[in-house]
C-alpha positions as CSV (number, residue, x, y, z in Angstrom):
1,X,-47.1,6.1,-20.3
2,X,-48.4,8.8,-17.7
3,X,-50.8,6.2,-16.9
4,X,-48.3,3.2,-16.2
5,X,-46.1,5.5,-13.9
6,X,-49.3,6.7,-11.6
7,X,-50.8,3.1,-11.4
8,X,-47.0,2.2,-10.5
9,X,-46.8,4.3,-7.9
10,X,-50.0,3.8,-6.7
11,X,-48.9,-0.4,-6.4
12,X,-46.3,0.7,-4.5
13,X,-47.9,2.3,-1.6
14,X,-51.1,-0.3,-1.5
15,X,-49.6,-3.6,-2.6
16,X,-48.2,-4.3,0.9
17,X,-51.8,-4.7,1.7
18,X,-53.2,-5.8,-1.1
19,X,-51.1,-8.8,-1.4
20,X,-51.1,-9.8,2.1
21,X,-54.8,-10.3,2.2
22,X,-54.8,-12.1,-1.1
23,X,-51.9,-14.1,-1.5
24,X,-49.8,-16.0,1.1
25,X,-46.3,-16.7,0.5
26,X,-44.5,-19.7,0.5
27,X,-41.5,-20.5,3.3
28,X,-43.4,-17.9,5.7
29,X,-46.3,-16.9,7.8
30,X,-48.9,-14.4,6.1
31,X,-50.0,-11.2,7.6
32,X,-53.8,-10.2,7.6
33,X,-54.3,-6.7,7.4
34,X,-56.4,-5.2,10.2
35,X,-58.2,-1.8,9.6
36,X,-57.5,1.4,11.5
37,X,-60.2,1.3,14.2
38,X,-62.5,4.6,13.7
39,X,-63.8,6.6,16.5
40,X,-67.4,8.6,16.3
41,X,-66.0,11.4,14.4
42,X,-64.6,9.2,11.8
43,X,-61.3,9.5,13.0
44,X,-58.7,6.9,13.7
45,X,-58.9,5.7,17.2
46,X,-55.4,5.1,17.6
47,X,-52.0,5.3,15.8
48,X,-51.7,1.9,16.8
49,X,-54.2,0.1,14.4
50,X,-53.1,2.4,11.2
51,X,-49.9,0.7,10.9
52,X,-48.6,-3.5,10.0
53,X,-46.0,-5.3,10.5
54,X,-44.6,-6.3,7.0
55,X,-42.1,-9.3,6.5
56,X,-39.1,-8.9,4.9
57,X,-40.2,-10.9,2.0
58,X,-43.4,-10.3,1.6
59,X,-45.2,-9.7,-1.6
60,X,-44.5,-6.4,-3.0
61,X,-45.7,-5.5,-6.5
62,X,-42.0,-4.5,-7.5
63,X,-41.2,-8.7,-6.6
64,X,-44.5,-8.9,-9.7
65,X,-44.1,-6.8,-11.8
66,X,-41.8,-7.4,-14.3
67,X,-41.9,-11.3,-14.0
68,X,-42.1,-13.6,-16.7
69,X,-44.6,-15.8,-16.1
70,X,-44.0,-19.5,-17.8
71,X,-46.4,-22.6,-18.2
72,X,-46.1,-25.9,-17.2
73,X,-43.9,-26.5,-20.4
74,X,-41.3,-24.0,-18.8
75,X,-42.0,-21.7,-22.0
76,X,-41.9,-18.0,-21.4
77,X,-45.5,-17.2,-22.3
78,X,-45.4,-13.7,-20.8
79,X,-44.8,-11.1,-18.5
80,X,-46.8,-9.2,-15.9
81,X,-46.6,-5.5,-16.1
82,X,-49.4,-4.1,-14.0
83,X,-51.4,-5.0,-11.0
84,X,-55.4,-4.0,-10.5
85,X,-56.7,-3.0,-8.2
86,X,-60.7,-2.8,-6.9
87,X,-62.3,-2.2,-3.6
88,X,-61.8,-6.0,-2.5
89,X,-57.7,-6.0,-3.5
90,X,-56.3,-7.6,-6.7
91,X,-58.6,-7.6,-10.0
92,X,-56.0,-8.7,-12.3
93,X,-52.4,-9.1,-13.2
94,X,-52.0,-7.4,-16.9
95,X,-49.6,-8.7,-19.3
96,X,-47.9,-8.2,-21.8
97,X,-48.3,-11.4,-24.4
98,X,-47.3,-11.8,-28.2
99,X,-44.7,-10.4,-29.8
100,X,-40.8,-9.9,-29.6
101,X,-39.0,-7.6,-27.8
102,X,-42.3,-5.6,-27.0
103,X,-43.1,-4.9,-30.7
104,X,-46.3,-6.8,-31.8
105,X,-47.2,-7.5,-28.0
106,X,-50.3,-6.6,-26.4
107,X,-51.6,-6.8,-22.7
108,X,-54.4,-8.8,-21.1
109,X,-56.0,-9.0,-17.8
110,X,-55.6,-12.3,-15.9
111,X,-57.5,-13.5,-12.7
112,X,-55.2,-13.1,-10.1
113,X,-56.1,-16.6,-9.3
114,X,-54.9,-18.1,-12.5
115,X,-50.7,-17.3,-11.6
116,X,-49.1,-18.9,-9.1
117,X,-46.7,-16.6,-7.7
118,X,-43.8,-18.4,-5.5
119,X,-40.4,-17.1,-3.9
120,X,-37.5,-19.9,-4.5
121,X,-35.4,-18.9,-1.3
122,X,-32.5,-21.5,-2.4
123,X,-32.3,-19.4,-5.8
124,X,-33.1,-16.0,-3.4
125,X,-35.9,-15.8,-6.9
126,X,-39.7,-15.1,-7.5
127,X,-41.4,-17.2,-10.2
128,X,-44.6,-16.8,-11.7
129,X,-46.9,-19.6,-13.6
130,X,-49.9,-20.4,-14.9
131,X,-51.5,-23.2,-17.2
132,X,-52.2,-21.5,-20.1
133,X,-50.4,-21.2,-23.5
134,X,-48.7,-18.4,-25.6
135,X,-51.1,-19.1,-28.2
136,X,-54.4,-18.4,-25.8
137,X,-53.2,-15.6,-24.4
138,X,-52.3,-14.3,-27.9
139,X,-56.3,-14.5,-28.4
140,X,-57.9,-13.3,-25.6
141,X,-59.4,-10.0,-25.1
142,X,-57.2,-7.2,-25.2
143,X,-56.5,-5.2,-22.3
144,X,-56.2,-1.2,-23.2
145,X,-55.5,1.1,-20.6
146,X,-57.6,3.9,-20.2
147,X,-56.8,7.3,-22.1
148,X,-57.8,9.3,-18.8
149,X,-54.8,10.7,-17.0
């Protein structure tokens, strides 16, 4: 649980960044990320390239988290509880699959490329699919989160 909190919090001060290099959002204009330009010493070379411009709606891992994520049935087949994260941005959305209410579930780790994640602006709601069923996701490989922290 310790675990879940940190990577939480940790989503919410890199997602901003994360997300706007790897996925652009309908109804609106991405933002690319620049980084801070570095002088000899290793320092930033001005204030001005450490900080973005971040749309109102842009994707923020507390508009992810917590989806359910349906197929192309419209079946609930389930729901994302964690973002990954490595060097290059996004490793994996991890969700919870199987089960009811959370007893019997399990998580696994999903190429971010295989959900589609949209904003409906006339229902002011996020949506997330993905062509897969509850019974494949039931089978593959279980995600565990590490026992370190």
């Amino acid at each position: 649980m310790r675990q879940v909190l940190l990577t939480s919090a940790a989503l919410v001060m890199m997602s901003a960044a994360a997300f706007a290099q790897t996925m652009p959002a309908p109804n609106h204009v991405s933002t690319t990320v620049q980084p801070a330009r570095m002088a000899a010493n290793g320092q930033a070379a001005s204030a001005s390239g450490m900080f973005v411009n971040v749309p109102a709606r842009e994707e923020l891992s507390s508009n992810v988290v917590g989806l359910d994520v349906y197929n192309s049935a419209n079946q609930n087949i389930g729901e994302i509880k964690d973002v990954a994260f490595d060097a290059n941005g996004v490793k994996a959305y991890i969700l919870s699959v199987g089960g009811v209410a959370g007893v019997g579930s399990h998580y696994v780790a999903v190429d971010p490329s295989a959900v589609r994640i949209s904003y409906d602006a006339n229902a002011k709601k996020w949506h997330a699919a993905m062509n897969s069923s509850a019974d494949s996701l039931k089978a593959a490989p279980e995600y565990k989160y590490s026992s370190n922290g």
